[in-house]
N, CA, C, O and CB atoms as a CASP TS submission, in Angstrom:
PFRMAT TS
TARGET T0000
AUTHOR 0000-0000-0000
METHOD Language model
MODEL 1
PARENT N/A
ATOM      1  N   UNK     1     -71.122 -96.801  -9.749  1.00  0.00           N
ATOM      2  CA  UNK     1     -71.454 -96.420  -8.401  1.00  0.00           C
ATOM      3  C   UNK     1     -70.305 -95.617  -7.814  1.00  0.00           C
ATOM      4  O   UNK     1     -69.195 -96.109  -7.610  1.00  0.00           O
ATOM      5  CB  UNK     1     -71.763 -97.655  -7.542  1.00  0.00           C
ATOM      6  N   UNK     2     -70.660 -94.230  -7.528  1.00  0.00           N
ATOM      7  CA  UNK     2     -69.561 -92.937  -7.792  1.00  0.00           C
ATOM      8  C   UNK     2     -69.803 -92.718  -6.329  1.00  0.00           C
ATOM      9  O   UNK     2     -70.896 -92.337  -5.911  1.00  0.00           O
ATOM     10  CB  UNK     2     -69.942 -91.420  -9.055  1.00  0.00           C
ATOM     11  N   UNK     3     -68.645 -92.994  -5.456  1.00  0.00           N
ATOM     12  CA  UNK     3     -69.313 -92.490  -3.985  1.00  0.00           C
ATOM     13  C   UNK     3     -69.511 -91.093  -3.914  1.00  0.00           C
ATOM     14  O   UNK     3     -69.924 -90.710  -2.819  1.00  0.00           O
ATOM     15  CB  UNK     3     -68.408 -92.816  -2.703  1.00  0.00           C
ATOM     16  N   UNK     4     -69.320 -90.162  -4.836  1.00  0.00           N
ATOM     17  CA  UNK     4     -69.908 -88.760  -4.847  1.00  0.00           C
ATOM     18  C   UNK     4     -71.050 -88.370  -5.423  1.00  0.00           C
ATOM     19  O   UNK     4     -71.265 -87.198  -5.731  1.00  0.00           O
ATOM     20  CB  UNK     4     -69.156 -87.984  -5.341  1.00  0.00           C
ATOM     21  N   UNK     5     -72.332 -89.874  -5.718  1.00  0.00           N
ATOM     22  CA  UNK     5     -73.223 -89.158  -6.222  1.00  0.00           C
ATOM     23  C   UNK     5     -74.176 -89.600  -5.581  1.00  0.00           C
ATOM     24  O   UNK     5     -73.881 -90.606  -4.937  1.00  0.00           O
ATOM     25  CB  UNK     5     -73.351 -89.125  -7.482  1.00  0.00           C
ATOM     26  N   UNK     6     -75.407 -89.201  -5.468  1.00  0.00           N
ATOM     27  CA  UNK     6     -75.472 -88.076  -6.646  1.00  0.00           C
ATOM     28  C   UNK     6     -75.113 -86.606  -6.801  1.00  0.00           C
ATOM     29  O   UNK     6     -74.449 -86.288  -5.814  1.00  0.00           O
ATOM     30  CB  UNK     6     -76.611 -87.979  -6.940  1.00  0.00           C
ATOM     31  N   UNK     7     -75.264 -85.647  -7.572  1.00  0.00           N
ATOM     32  CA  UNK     7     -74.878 -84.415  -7.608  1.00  0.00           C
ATOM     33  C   UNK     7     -75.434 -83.766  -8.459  1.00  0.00           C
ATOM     34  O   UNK     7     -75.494 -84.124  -9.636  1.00  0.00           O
ATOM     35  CB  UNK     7     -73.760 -84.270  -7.713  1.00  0.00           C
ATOM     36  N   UNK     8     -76.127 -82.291  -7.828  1.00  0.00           N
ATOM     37  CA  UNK     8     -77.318 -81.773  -8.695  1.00  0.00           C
ATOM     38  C   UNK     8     -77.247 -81.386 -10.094  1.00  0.00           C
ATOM     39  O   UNK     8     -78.154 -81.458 -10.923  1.00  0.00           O
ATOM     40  CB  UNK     8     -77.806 -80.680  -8.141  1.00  0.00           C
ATOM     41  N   UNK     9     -75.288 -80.694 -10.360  1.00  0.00           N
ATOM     42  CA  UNK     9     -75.329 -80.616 -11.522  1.00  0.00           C
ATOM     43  C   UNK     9     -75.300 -81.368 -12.191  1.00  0.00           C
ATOM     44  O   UNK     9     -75.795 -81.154 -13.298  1.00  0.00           O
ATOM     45  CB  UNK     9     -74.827 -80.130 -11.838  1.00  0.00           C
ATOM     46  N   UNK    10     -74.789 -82.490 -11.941  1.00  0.00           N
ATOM     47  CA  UNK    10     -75.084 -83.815 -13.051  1.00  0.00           C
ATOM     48  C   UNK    10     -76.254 -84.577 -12.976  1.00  0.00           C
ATOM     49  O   UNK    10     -76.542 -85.036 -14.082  1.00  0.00           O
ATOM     50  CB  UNK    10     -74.068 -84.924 -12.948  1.00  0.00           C
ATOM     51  N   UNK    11     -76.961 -84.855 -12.176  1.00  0.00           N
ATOM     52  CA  UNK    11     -78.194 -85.864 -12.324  1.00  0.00           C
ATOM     53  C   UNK    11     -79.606 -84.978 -12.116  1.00  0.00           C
ATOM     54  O   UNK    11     -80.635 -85.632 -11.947  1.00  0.00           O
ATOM     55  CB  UNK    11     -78.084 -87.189 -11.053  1.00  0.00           C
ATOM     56  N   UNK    12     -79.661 -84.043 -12.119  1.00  0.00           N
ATOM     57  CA  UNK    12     -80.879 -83.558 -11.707  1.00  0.00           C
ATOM     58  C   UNK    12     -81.710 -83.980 -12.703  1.00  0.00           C
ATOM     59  O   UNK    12     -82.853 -84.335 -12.414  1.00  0.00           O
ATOM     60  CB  UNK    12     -80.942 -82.147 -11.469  1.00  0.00           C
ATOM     61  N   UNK    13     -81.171 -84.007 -14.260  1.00  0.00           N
ATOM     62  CA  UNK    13     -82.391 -84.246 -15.306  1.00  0.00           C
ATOM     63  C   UNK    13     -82.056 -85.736 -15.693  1.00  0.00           C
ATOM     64  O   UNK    13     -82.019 -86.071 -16.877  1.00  0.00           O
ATOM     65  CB  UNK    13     -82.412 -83.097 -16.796  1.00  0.00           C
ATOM     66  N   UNK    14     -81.791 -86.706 -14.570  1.00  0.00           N
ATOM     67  CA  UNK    14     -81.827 -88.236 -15.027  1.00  0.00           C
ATOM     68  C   UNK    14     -83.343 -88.787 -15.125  1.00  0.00           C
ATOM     69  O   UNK    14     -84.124 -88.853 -14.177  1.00  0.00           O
ATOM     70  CB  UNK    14     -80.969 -89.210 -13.895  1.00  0.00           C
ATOM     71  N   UNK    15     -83.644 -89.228 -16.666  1.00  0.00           N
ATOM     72  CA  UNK    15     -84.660 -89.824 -16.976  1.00  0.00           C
ATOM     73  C   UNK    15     -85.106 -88.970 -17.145  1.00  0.00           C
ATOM     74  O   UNK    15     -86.027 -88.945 -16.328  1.00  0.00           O
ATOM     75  CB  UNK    15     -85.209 -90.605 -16.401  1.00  0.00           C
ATOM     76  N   UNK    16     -85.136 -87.881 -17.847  1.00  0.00           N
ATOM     77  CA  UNK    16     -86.106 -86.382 -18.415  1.00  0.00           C
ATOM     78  C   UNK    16     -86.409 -85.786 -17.132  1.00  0.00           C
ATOM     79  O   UNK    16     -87.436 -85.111 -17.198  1.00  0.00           O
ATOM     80  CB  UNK    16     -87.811 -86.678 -19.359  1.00  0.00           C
ATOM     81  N   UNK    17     -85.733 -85.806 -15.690  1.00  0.00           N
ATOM     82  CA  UNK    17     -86.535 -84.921 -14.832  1.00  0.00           C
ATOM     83  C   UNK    17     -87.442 -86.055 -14.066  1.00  0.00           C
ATOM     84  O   UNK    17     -87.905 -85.618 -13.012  1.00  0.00           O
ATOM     85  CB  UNK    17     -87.463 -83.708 -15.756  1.00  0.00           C
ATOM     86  N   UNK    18     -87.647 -86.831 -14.233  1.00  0.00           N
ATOM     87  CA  UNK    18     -88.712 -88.028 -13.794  1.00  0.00           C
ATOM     88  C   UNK    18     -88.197 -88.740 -13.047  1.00  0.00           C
ATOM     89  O   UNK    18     -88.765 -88.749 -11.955  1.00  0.00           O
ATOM     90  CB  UNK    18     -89.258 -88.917 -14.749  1.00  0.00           C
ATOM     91  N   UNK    19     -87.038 -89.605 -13.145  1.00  0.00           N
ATOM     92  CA  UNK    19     -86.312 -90.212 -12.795  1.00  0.00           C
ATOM     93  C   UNK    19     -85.719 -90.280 -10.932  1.00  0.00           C
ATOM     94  O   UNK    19     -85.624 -89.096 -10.607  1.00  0.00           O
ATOM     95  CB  UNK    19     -85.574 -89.853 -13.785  1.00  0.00           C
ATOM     96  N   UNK    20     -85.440 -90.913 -10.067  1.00  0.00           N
ATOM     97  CA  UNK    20     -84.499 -90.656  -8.899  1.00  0.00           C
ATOM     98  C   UNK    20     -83.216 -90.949  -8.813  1.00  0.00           C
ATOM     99  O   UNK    20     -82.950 -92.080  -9.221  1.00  0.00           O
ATOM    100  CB  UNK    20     -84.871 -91.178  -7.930  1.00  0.00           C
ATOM    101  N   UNK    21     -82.209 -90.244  -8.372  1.00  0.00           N
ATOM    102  CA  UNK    21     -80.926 -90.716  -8.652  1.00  0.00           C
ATOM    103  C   UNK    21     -80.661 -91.008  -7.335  1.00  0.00           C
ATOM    104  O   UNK    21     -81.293 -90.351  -6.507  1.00  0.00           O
ATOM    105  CB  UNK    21     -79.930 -89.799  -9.379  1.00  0.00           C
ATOM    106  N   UNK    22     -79.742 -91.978  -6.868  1.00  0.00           N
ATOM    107  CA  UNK    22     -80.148 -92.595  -5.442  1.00  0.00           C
ATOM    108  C   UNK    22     -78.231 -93.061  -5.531  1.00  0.00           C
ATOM    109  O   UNK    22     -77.522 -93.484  -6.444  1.00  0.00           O
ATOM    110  CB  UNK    22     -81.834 -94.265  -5.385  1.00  0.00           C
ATOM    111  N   UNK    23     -77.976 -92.709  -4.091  1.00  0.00           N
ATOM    112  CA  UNK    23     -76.540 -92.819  -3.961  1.00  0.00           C
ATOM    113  C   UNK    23     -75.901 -93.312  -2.370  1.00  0.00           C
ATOM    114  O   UNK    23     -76.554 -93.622  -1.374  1.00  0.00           O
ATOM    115  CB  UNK    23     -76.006 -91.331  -4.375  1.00  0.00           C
ATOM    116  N   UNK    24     -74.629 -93.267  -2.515  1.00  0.00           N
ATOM    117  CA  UNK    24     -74.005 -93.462  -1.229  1.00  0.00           C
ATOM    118  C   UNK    24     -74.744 -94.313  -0.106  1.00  0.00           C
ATOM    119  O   UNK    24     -74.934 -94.015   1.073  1.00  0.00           O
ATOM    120  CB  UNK    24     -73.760 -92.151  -0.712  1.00  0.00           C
ATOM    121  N   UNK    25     -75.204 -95.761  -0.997  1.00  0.00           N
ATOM    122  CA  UNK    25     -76.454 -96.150   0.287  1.00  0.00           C
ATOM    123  C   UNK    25     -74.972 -97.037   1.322  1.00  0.00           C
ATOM    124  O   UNK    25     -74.100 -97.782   0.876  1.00  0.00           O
ATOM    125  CB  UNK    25     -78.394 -97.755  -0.524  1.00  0.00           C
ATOM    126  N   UNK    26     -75.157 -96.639   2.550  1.00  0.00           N
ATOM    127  CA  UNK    26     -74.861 -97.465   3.600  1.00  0.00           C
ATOM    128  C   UNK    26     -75.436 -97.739   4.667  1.00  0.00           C
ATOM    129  O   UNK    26     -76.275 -96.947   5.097  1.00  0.00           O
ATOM    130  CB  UNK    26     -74.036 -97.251   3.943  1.00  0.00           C
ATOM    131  N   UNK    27     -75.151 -98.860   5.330  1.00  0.00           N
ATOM    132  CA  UNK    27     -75.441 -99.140   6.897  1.00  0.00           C
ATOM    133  C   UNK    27     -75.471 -98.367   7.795  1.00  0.00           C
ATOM    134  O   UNK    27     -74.480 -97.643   7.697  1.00  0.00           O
ATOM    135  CB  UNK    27     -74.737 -99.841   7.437  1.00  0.00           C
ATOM    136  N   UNK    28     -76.191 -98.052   8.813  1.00  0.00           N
ATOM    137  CA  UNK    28     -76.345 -97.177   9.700  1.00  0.00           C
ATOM    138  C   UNK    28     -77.034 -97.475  11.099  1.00  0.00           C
ATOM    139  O   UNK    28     -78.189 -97.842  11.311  1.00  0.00           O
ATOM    140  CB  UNK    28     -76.926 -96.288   9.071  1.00  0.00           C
ATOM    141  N   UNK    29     -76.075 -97.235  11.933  1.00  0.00           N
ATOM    142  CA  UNK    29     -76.250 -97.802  13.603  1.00  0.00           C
ATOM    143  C   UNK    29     -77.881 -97.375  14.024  1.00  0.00           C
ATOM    144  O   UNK    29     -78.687 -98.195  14.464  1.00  0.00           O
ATOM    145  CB  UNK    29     -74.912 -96.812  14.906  1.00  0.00           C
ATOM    146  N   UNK    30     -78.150 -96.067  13.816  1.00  0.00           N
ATOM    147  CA  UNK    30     -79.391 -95.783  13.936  1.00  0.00           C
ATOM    148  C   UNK    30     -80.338 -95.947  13.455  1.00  0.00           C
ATOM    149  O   UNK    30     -81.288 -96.240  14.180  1.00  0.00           O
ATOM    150  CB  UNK    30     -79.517 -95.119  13.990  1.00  0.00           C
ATOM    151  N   UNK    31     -80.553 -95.831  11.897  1.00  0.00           N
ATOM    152  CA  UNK    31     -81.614 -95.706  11.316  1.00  0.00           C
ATOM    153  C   UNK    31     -81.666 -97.244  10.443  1.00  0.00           C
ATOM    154  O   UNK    31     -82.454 -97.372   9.506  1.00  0.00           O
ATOM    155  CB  UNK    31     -81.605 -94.282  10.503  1.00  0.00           C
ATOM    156  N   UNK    32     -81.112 -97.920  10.696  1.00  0.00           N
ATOM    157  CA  UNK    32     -80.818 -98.378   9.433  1.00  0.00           C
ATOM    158  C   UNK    32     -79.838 -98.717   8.311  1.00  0.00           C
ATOM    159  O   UNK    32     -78.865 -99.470   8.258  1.00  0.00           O
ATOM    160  CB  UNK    32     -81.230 -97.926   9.119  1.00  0.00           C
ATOM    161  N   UNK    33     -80.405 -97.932   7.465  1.00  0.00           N
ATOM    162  CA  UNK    33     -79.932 -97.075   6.430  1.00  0.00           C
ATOM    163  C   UNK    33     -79.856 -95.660   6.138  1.00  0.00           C
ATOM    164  O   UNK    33     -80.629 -94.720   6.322  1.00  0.00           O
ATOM    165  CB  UNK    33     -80.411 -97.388   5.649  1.00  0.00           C
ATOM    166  N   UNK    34     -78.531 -95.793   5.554  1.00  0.00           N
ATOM    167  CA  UNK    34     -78.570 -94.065   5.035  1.00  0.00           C
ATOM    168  C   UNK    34     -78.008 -93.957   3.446  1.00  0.00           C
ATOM    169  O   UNK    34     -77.117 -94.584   2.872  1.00  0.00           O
ATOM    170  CB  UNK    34     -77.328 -92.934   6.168  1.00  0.00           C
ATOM    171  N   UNK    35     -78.928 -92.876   2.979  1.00  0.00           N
ATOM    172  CA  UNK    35     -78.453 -92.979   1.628  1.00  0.00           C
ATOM    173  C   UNK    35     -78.523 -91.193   1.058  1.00  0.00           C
ATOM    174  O   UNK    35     -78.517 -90.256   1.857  1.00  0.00           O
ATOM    175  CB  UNK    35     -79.586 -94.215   0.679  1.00  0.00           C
ATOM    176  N   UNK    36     -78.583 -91.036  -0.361  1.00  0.00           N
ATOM    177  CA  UNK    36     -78.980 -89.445  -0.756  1.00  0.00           C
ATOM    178  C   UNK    36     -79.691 -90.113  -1.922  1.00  0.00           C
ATOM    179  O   UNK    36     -79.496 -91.085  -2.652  1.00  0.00           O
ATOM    180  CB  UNK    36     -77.587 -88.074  -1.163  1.00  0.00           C
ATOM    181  N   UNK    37     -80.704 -89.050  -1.756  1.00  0.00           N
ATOM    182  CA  UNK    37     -81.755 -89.426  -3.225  1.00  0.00           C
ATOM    183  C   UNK    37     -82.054 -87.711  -3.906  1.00  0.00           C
ATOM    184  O   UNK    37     -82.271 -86.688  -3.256  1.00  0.00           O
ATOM    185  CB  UNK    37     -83.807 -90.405  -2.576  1.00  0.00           C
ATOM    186  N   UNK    38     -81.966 -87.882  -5.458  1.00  0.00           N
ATOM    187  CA  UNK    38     -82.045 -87.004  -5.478  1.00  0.00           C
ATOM    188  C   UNK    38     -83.170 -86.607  -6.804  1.00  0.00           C
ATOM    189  O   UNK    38     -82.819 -86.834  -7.962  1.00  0.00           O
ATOM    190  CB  UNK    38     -80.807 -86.673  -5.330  1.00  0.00           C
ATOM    191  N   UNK    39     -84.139 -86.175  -6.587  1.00  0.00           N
ATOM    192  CA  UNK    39     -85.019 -86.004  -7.782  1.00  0.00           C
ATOM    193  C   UNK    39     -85.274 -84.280  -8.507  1.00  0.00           C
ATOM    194  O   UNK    39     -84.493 -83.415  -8.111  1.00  0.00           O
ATOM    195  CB  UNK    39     -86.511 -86.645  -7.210  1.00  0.00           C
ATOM    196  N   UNK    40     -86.124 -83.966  -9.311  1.00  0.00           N
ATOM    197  CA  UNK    40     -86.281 -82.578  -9.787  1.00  0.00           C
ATOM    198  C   UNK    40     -87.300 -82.445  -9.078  1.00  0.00           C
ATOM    199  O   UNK    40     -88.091 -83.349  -9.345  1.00  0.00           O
ATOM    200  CB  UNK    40     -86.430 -82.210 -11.253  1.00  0.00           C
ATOM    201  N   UNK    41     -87.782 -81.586  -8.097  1.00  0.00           N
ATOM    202  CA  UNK    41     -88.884 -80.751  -7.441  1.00  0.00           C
ATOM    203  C   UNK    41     -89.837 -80.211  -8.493  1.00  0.00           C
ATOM    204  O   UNK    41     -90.946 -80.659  -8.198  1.00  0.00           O
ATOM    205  CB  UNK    41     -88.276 -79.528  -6.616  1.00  0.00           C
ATOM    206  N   UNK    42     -89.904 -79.631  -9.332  1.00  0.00           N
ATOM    207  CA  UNK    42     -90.403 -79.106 -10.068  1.00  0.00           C
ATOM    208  C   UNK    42     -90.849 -79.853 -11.222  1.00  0.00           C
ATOM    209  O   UNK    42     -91.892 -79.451 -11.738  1.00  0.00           O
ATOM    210  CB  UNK    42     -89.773 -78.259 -10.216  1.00  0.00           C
ATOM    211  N   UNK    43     -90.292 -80.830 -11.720  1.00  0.00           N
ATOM    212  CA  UNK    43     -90.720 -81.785 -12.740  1.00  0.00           C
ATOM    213  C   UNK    43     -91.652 -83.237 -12.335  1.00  0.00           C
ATOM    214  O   UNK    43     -92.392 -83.695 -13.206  1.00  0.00           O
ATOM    215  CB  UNK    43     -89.372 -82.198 -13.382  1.00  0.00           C
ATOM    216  N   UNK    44     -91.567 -83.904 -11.000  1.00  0.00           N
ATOM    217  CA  UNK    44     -91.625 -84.802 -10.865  1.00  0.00           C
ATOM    218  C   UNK    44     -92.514 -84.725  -8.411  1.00  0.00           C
ATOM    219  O   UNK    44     -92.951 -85.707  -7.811  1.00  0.00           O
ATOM    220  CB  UNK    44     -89.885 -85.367 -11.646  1.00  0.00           C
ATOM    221  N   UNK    45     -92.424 -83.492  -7.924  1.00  0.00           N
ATOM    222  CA  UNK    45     -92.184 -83.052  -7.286  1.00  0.00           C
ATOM    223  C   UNK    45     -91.584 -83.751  -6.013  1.00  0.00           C
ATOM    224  O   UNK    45     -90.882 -84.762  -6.004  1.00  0.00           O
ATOM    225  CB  UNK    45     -92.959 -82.469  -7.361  1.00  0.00           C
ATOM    226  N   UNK    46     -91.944 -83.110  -5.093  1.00  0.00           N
ATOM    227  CA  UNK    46     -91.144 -83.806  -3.602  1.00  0.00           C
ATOM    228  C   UNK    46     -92.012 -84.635  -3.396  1.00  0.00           C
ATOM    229  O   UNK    46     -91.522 -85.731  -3.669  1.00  0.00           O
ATOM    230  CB  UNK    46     -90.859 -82.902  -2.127  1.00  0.00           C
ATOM    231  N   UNK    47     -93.194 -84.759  -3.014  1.00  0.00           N
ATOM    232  CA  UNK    47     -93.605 -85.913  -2.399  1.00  0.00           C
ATOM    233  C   UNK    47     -93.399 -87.212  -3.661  1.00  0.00           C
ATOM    234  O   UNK    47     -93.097 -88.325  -3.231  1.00  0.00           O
ATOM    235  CB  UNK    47     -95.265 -85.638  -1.817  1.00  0.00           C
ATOM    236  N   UNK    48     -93.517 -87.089  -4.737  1.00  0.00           N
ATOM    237  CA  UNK    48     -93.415 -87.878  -5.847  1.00  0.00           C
ATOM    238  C   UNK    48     -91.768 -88.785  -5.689  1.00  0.00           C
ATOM    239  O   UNK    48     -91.485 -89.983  -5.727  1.00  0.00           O
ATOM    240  CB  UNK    48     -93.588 -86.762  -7.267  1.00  0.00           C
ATOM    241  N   UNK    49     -91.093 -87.756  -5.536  1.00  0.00           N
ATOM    242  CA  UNK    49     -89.603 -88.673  -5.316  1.00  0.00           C
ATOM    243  C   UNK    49     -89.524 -89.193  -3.641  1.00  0.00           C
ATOM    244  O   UNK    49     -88.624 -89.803  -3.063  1.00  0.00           O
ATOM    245  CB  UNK    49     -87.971 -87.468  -5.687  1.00  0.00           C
ATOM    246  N   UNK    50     -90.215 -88.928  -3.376  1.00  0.00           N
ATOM    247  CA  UNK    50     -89.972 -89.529  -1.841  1.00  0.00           C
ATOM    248  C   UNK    50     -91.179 -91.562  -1.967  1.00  0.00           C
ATOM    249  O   UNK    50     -90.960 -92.699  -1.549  1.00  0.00           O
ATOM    250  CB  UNK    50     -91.044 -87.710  -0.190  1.00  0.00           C
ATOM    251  N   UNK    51     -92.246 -90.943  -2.714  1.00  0.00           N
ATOM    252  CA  UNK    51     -92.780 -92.089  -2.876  1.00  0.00           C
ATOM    253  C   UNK    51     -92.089 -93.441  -4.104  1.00  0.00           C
ATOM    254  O   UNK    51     -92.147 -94.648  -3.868  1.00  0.00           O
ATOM    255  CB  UNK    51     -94.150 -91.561  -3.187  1.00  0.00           C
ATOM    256  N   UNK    52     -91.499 -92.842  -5.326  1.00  0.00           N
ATOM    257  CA  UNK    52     -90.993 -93.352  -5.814  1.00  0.00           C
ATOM    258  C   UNK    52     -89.434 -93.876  -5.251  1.00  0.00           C
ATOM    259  O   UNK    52     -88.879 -94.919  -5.598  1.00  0.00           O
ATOM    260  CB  UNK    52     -91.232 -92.748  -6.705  1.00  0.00           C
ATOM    261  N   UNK    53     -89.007 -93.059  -4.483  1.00  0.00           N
ATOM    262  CA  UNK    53     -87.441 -93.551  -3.870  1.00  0.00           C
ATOM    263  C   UNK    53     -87.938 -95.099  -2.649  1.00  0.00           C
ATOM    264  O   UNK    53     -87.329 -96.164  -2.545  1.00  0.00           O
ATOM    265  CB  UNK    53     -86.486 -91.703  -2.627  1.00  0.00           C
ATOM    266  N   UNK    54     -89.059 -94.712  -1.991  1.00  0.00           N
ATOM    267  CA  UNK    54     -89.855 -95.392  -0.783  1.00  0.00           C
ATOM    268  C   UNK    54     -89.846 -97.550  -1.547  1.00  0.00           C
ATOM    269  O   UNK    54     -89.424 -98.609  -1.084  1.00  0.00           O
ATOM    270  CB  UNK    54     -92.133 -94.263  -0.687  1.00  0.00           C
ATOM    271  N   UNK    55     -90.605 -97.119  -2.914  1.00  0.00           N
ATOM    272  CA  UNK    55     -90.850 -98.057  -3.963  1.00  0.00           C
ATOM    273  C   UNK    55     -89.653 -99.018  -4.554  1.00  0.00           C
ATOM    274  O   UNK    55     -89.600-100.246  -4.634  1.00  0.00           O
ATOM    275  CB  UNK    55     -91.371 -97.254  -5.030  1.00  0.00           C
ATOM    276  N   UNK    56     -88.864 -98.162  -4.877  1.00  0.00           N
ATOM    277  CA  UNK    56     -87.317 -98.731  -4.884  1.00  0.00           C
ATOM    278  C   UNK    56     -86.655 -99.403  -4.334  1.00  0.00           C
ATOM    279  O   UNK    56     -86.030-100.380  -4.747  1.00  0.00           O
ATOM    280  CB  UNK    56     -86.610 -98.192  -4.799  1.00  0.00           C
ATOM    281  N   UNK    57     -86.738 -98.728  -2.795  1.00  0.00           N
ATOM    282  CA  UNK    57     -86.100 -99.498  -1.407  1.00  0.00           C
ATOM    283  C   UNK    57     -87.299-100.653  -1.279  1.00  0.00           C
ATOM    284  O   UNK    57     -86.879-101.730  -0.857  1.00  0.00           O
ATOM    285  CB  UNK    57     -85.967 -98.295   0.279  1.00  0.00           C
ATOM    286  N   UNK    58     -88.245-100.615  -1.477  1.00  0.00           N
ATOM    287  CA  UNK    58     -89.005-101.448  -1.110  1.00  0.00           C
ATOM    288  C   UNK    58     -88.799-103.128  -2.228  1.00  0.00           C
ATOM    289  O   UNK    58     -88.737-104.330  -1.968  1.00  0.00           O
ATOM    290  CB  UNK    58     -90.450-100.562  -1.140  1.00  0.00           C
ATOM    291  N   UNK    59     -88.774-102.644  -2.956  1.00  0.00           N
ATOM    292  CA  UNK    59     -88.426-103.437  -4.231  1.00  0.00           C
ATOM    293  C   UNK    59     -87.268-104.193  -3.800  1.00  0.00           C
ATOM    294  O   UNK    59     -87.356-105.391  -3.532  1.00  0.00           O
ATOM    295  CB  UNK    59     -88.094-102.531  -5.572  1.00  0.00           C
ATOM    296  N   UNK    60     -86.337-103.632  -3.733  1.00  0.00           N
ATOM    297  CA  UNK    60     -84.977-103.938  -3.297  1.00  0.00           C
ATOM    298  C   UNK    60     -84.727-104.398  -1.868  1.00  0.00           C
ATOM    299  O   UNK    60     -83.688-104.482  -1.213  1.00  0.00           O
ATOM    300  CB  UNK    60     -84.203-102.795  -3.502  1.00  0.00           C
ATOM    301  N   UNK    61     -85.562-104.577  -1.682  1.00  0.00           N
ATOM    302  CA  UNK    61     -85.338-105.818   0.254  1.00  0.00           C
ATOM    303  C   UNK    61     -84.844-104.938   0.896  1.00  0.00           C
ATOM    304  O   UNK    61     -83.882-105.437   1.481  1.00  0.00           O
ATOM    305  CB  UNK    61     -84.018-107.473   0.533  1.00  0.00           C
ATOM    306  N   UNK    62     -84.998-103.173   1.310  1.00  0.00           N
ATOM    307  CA  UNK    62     -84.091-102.881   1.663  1.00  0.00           C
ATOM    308  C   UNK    62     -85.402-102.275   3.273  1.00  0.00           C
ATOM    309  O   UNK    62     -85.306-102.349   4.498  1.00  0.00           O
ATOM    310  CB  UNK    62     -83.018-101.923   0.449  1.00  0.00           C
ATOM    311  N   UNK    63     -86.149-101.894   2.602  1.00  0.00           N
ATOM    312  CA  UNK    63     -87.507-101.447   3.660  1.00  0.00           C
ATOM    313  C   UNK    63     -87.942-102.792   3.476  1.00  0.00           C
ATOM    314  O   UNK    63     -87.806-103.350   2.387  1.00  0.00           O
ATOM    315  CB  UNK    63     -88.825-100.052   3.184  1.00  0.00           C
ATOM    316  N   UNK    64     -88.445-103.340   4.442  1.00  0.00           N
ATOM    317  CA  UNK    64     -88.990-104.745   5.128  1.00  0.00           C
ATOM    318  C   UNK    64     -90.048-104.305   6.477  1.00  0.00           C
ATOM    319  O   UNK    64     -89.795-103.379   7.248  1.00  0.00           O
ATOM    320  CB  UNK    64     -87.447-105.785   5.795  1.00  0.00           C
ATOM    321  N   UNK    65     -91.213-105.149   6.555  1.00  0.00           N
ATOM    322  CA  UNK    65     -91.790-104.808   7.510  1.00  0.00           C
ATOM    323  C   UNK    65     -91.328-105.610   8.749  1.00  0.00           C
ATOM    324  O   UNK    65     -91.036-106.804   8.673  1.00  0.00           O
ATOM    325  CB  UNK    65     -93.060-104.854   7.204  1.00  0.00           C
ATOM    326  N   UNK    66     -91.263-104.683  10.231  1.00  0.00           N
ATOM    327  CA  UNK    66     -90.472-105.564  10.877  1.00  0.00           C
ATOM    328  C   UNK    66     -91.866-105.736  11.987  1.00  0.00           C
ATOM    329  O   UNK    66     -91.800-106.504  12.946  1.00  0.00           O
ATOM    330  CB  UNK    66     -88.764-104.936  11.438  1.00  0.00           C
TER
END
């Protein structure tokens, strides 16, 4: 856990392109949470990593219904 990642030249093709690379998660006065997620657009697309990143947090106690 690299507080500089993720980073496009290195993770863009984590897990063949399929994959989300998910980083720097912290606490946050406003929202929550704040984090960087980072997937391939083109392999896997945007709404796809936004639902799979969504799944993750969800998994992980991190989205909770309040």
């Amino acid at each position: 856990e690299e507080d500089n990642r993720p980073q496009v030249s290195l993770d863009v093709d984590y897990e063949g392109g399929f994959g989300v690379s998910m980083g720097r998660l912290r606490e946050d006065t406003v929202f929550d949470w704040k984090f960087v997620g980072l997937s391939h657009n083109t392999v896997r697309g945007a709404a796809g990593g936004a639902v799979l990143t969504a799944e993750l947090l969800t998994a992980q106690n991190y989205i909770t219904a309040k």
